[in-house]
N, C-alpha and C positions, 0 to 999 in steps of 0.2 A: 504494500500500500504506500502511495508516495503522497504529496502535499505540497502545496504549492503557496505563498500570500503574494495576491495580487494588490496589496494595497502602495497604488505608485497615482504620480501626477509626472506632469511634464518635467519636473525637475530630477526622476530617476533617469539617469544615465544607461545608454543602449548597450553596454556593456553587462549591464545588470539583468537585463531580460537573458539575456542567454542560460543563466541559472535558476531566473526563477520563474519562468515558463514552461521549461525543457523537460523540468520534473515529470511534470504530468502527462504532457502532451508526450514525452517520448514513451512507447510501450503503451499509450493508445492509438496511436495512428501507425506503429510498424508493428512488426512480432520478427525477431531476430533468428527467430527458427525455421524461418518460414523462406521458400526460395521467393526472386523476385517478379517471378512470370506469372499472370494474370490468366484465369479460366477464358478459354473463348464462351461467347454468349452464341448461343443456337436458339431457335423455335423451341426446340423440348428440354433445353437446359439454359435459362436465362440466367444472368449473374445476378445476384443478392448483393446490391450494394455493400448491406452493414456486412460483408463479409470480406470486401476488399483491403486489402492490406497493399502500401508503398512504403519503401526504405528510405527513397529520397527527395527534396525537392524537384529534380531533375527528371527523375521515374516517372511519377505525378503528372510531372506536363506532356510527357512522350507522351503515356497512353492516353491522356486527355485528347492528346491531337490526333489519338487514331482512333477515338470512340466515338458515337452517338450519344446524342441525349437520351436518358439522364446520366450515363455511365459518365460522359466528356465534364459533364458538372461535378460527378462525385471524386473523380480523381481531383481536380481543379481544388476542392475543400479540402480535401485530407493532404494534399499538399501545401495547399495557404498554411496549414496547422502545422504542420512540420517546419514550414520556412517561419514560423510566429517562435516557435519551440528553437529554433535555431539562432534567435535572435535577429532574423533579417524583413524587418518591419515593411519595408518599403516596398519590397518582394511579394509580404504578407499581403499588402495592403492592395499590391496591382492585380494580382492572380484573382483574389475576392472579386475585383473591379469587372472581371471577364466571366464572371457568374451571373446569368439570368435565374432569378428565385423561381419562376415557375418553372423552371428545367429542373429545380434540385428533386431528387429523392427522398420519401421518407426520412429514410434512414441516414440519411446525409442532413439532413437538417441540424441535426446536433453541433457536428464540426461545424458546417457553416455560418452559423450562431453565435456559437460559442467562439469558434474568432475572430469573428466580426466582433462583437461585444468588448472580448478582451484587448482588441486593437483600440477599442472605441475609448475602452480604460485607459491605457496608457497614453493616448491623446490626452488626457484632461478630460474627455469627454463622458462624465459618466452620467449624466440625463439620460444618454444616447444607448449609453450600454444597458442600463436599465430598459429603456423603453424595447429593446430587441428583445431581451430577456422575457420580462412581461408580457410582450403582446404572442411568444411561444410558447406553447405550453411543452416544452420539450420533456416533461413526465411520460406522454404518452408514449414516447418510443421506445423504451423498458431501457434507461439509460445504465451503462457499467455504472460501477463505483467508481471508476475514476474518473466517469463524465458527472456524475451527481458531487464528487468532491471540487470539480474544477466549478460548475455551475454554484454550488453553495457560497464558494470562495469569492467567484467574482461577482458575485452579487453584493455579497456582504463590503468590498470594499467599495464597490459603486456606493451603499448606503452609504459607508462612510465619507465619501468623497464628498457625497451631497446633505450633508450634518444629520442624517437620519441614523442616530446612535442606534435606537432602539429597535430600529428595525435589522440593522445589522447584528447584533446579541441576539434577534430572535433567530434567524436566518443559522448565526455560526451555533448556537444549540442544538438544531436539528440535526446538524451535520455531524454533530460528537461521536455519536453510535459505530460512523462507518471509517474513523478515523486511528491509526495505531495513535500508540502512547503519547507516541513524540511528537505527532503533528498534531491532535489534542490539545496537547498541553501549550504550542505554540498557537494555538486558534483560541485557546480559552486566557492568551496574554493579549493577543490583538482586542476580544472582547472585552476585557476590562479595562483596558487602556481606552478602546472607542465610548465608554461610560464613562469614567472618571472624567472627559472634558465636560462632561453636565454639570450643573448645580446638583448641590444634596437635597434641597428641597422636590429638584424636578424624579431623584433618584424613586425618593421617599414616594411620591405618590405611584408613580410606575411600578414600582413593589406590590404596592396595594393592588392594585390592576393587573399584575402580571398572569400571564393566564393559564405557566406552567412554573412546578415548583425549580427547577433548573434555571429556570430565567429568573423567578423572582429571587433566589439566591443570590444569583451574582448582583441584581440591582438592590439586593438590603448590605449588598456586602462592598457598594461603589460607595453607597448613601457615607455607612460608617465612615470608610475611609476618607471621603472625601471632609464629611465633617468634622472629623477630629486630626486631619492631619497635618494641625498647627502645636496639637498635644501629644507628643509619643506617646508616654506613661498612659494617658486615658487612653488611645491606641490600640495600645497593647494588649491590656484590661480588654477591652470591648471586641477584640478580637479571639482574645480567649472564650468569648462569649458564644461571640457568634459560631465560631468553630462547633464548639458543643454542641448548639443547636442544631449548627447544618452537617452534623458527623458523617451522613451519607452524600454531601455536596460534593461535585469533582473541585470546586472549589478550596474544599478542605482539605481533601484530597493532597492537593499540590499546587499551596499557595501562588498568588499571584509573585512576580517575582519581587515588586516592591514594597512587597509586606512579607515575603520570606524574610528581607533584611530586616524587620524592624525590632525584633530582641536585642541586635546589634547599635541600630541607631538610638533604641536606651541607653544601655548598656554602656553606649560613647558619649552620651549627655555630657558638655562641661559643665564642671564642677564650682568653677570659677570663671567669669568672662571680663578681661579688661577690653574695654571699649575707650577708643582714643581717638577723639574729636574735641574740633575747635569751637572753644565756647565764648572765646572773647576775641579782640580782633577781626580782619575782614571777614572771615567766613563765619561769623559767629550764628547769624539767624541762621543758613546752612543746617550746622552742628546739629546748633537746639533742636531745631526740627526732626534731623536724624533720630538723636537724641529721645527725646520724648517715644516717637515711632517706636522705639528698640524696648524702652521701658515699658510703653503698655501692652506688646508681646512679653514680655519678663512676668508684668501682672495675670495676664491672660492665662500662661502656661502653669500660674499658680505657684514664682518664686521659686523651682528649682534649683535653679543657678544662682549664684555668689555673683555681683557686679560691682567693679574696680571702674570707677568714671576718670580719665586723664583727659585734661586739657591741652590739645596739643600745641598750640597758641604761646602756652607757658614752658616747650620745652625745644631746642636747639634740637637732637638727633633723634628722628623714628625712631630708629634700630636701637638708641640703647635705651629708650620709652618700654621697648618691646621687653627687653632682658630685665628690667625694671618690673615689669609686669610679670615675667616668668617668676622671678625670683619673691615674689610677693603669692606667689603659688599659682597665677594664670594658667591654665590649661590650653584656653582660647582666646584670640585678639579680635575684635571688631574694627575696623579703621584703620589709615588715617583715609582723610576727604582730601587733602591736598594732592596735587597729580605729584610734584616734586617729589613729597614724603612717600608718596607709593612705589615712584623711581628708585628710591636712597633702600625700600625696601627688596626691590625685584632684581638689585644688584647685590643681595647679601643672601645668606645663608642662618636658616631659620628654626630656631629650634621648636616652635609650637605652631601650630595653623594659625594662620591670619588670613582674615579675607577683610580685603582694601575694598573701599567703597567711591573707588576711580579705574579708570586705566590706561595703559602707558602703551599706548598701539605704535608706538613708534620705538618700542624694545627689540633688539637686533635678537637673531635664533639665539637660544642658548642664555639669554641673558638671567633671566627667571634660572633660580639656580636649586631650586629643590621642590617637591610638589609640595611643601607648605604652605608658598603663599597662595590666594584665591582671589578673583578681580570681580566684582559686581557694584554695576553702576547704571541709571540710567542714558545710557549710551546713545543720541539720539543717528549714531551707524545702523542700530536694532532694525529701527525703523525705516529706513532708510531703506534696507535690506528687503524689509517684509513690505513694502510698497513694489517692489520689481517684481519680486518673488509671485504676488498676488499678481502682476500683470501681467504675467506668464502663461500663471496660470488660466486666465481668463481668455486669453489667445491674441492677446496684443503685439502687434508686432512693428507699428510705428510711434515712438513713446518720445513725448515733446518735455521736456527735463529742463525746467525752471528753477534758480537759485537764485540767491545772493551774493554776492561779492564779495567773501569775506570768509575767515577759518571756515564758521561752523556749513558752511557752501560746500566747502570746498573736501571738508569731511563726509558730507553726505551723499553727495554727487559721487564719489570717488567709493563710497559702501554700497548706492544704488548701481554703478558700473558693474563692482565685482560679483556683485549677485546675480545679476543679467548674464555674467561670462562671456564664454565665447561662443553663444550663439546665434549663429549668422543669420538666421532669418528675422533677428531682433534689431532695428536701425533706432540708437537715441540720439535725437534732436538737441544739443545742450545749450539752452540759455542763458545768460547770469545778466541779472542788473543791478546796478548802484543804488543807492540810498537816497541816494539825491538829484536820480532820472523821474521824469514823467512815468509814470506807470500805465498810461494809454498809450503813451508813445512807441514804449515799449512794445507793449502786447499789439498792437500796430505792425510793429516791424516784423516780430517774432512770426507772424501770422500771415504776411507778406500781404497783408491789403495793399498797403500803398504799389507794390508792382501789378495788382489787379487793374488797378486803375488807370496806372500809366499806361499798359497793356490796349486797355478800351480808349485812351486819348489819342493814341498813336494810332488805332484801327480807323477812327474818328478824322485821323488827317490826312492818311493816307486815300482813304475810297472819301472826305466829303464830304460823308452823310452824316447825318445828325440822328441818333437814336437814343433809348433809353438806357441804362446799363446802371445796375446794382453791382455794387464791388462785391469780391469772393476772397475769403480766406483759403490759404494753400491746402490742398484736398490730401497727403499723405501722412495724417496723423490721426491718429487710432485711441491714442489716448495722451491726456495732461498728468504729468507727476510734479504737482505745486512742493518745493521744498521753500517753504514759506514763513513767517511768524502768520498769528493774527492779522496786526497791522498789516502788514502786506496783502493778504491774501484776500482782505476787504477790500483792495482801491483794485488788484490783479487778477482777480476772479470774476465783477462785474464788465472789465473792460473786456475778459475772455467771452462772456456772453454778448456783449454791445457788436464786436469785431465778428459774428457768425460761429465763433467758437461752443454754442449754449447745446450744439446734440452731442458734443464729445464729452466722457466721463473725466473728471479733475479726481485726482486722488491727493492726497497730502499726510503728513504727520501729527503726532500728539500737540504738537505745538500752534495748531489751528484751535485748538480748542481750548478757549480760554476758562477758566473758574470763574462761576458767578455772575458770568456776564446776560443781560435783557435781550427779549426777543429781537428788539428792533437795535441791537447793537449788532447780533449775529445775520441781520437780515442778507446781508453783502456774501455773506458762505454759504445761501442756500444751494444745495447739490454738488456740494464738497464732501467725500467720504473720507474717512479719517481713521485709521488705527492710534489706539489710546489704550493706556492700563484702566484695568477692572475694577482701580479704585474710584476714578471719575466716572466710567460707564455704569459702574452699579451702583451708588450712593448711598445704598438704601444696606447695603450689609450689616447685620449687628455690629460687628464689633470697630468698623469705620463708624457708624453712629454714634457710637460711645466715646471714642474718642476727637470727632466731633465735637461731641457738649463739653467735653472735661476742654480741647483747646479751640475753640472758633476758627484761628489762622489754620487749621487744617482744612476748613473750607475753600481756604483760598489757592492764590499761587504754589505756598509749599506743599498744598498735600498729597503733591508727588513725593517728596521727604520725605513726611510720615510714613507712605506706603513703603519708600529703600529704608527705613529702619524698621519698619514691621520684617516684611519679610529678609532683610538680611539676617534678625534672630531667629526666625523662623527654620528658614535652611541650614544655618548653623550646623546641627547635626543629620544631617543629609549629605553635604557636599560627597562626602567621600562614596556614598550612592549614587548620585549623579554623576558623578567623575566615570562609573564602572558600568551604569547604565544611560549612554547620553540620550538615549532617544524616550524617556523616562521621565516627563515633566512633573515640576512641583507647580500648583497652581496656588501664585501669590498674590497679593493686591496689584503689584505691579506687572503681573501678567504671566504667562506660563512660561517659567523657569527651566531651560535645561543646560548643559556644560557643553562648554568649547574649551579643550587645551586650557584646565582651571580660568577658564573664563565663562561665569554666570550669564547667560542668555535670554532674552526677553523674547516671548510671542504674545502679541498684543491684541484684544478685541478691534471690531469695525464698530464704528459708527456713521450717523450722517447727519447732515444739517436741511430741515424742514421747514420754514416757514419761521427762521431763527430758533429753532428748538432743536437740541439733541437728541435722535432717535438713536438708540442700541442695535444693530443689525444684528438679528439672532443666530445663533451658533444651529439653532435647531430649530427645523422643518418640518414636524411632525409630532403628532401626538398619539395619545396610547392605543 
């Protein structure tokens, strides 16, 4: 029995299909025992499709080009499947292209479907793979196991592709029965990982409603996790619980992996945490803010740990701040905020964990000299990142790249770049304007009206004639990636609509979204989408609330601060879990946490702008 996870977007690399397609598809569409030569078909012995067998792409086509329909279709399929299995997409993709559907055979429908669909997956396309999927009822054709394993699979990640957690958990359940050990247990980690991006609350009722005891298990067991796991200890506790409860759960069975480790992530609880930030001098509101954040995680978790508060402000060298703190019996360091002091640290050699709450991206290989220190900051590269990343994936492929003039431009433009890589069907437009350009003028030029129009003056002198003529903005842009403040993006986003720019999508970062601010302030960003932490897009969390009352300026500007000292105590004892599992998020205020090379990683909620109002664009699609 083999197994396969289809769970990809345009950003898996065609290298990766060759393994994780091949599984399956190879040893359903050949049999190695089997010679290469094909039954002739007679009047009294017609061939049985589902009984044909090819070795190779090559085979495949031969005998297609010396069959009749339907035979010339079924080779045609079970060859697309092998060239999918082989890794050669394009291949995949033309061979399909020379299938007429009503030429296929019953019994060829399967393959036919089913690589079409998976092809449709790995495009980014999984609306599309879905809807082939669904509108087949490919049950009928008494499918192998290993066509009902590859059908479960790529369904379940189409669900996930298109935020229908729940429907993917139900879909990878059913499939458990026909699956060994090992593929099991890797279909029962894809499922809880595709639940834990839910809320506990959405977990929690879904539980209730679940409409087998398999599924409502793993969703009472996302719920817990998800809601306590800013508390190991209650965790722990709660998981011992559950376990008892669900003794017969395959869940119980053989933990998820990020609650296998959690006796460990007790167990490594510091003891002591000196936290070393600037509380007077320039960075001082910074600090506090940090500050605070870190403390009401301290209260929350109910006092645990020991806190040593150092002002860094008051001391000459990080590093011997740090031995200073070891020797006071530190365990664990939080800080410094300063980019220098995290430099003075990523050039030393460290005898306890520290995680810097900056980072020093301009550190030569090797410089970071031990895996003790850790970098987590709100980076605004992150986003940067996940604005390309997301234009990718949505099929964009002519992207108009608007900045400013200036560092923080010049950092994001340069994070937006690497993320996009090197692919060539992707062309970015790069803008940058001054501070102190006209911002129509601008968007003007960017736009190339003003050559629309000289265009129609010169048509005008040449022939004569006098007619009417609307100017046109330049027609090979697909999409706006605004890397903008506020301020800006209100005087540079109406003039994108004034200039014919208004049916192209504007995409932009956290920093379009201001705190606090009235409808008729935001009115100028209507139809700007914007990735932001979950501390701004949900507001409404308990324990954001609470800390809310206790400081009001977390309403505001800083309570991005708040949220990097919530969860920088938070993940405290994690790091060295996500170090080991990267593709394993922690979900924090400031958005879902996973590691790069000991560097903390942001993925950030959408939103968008409505009628100057904030709407949350939801992660999920579906209900119970």
């Amino acid at each position: 029995m083999h197994y396969f996870n289809l769970n990809v977007s345009r950003r898996i690399k065609h290298g990766a299909w060759l393994a994780l397609v091949a599984i399956v598809i190879t040893g359903c569409a050949s049999d190695p025992g089997r010679t290469t030569g094909q039954p002739r078909a007679t009047s009294q012995n017609p061939i049985d499709p589902g009984k044909i067998t090819i070795t190779s792409v090559t085979e495949g086509l031969r005998l297609a080009s010396l069959s009749r329909e339907p035979l010339a279709s079924t080779f045609r399929a079970k060859a697309a499947k092998l060239a999918l299995a082989a890794g050669q997409l394009e291949d995949a993709n033309r061979i399909l292209a020379l299938i007429k559907t009503s030429n296929i055979a019953p019994n060829t429908t399967v393959d036919y479907v089913l690589t079409k669909a998976q092809l449709a997956l790995i495009d980014g396309n999984a609306n599309q793979a879905l809807a082939l999927l669904n509108q087949n009822d490919l049950t009928q054709f008494g499918l192998s196991t290993q066509d009902q394993i590859a059908l479960g699979i790529t369904k379940a990640n189409a669900y996930e592709q298109t935020g229908r957690m729940l429907a993917a958990a139900r879909t990878r359940t059913l499939i458990t029965p026909i699956l060994t050990d090992a593929a099991a247990a890797d279909n029962h980690e894809q499922l809880f990982k595709g639940l834990m991006t839910l809320p506990a609350a959405l977990l929690k009722r879904y539980a209730t409603d679940a409409a087998t005891n398999d599924l409502r298990g793993w969703l009472s067991l996302a719920a817990m996790t998800k809601q306590l796991q800013n508390r190991p200890s209650q965790q722990l506790r709660a998981l011992t619980n559950w376990k008892k409860l669900w003794a017969g759960h395959p869940g119980a069975q053989q933990l998820p992996k990020r609650l296998a480790f959690l006796d460990s992530v007790v167990a490594g609880q510091p003891k002591k945490v000196a936290i070393l930030l600037p509380q007077t001098g320039p960075l001082a509101t910074a600090g506090q803010a940090i500050l605070q954040g870190i403390l009401s995680a301290h209260f929350d978790q109910g006092r645990e740990s020991e806190l040593i508060i150092y002002d860094t402000n008051q001391t000459g060298s990080t590093l011997d701040l740090v031995e200073r703190a070891a020797q006071a019996g530190a365990d664990f360091v939080i800080g410094p905020l300063d980019k220098n002091r995290v430099t003075e640290l990523a050039q030393a050699r460290l005898k306890i964990p520290v995680l810097a709450l900056n980072r020093v991206p301009t550190l030569r290989s090797g410089t970071n000299q031990n895996g003790n220190l850790f970098f987590f900051s709100l980076a605004p590269e992150d986003e940067a990142k996940q604005l390309a990343e997301h234009g990718k994936q949505l099929g964009y492929k002519n992207i108009l790249l608007i900045a400013p003039i200036d560092e923080w431009g010049d950092r994001t433009t340069a994070a937006f770049r690497e993320a996009v890589g090197t692919d060539a069907d992707i062309r970015i437009m790069e803008k940058r304007f001054s501070k102190d350009e006209s911002y129509a003028a601008f968007v003007r030029r960017i736009l190339a009206v003003d050559e629309s129009q000289s265009r129609a003056n010169d048509l005008k002198r040449i022939t004569g004639l006098s007619f009417e003529f609307n100017a046109r903005r330049r027609q090979d842009i697909d999409m706006i990636a605004l890397l903008a403040s506020a301020e800006n993006s209100k005087q540079i986003n109406p003039a994108l609509a004034f200039y014919y720019a208004d049916d192209l999508p504007v995409f932009s970062t956290s920093l379009v979204n201001q705190n606090n601010q009235t409808k008729i302030n935001n009115l100028d960003l209507n139809g700007i989408r914007f990735c932001d932490m979950p501390w701004k897009l949900i507001p409404d969390a308990p324990l954001e609330t609470k800390i809310q009352a206790a400081w009001p300026e977390a309403k505001g500007p800083l309570g991005g601060l708040f949220a990097l000292g919530l969860d920088a105590f938070n993940i405290m004892p994690r790091l060295r879990v996500l170090r080991e599992m990267p593709e394993t998020p922690f979900y924090g205020l400031t958005g879902a946490l996973t590691m790069d090379q000991q560097t903390v990683t942001r993925r950030l909620m959408w939103g968008l702008f409505e009628s100057g109002e904030v709407t949350t664009l939801p992660a999920v699609t579906e209900s119970i």
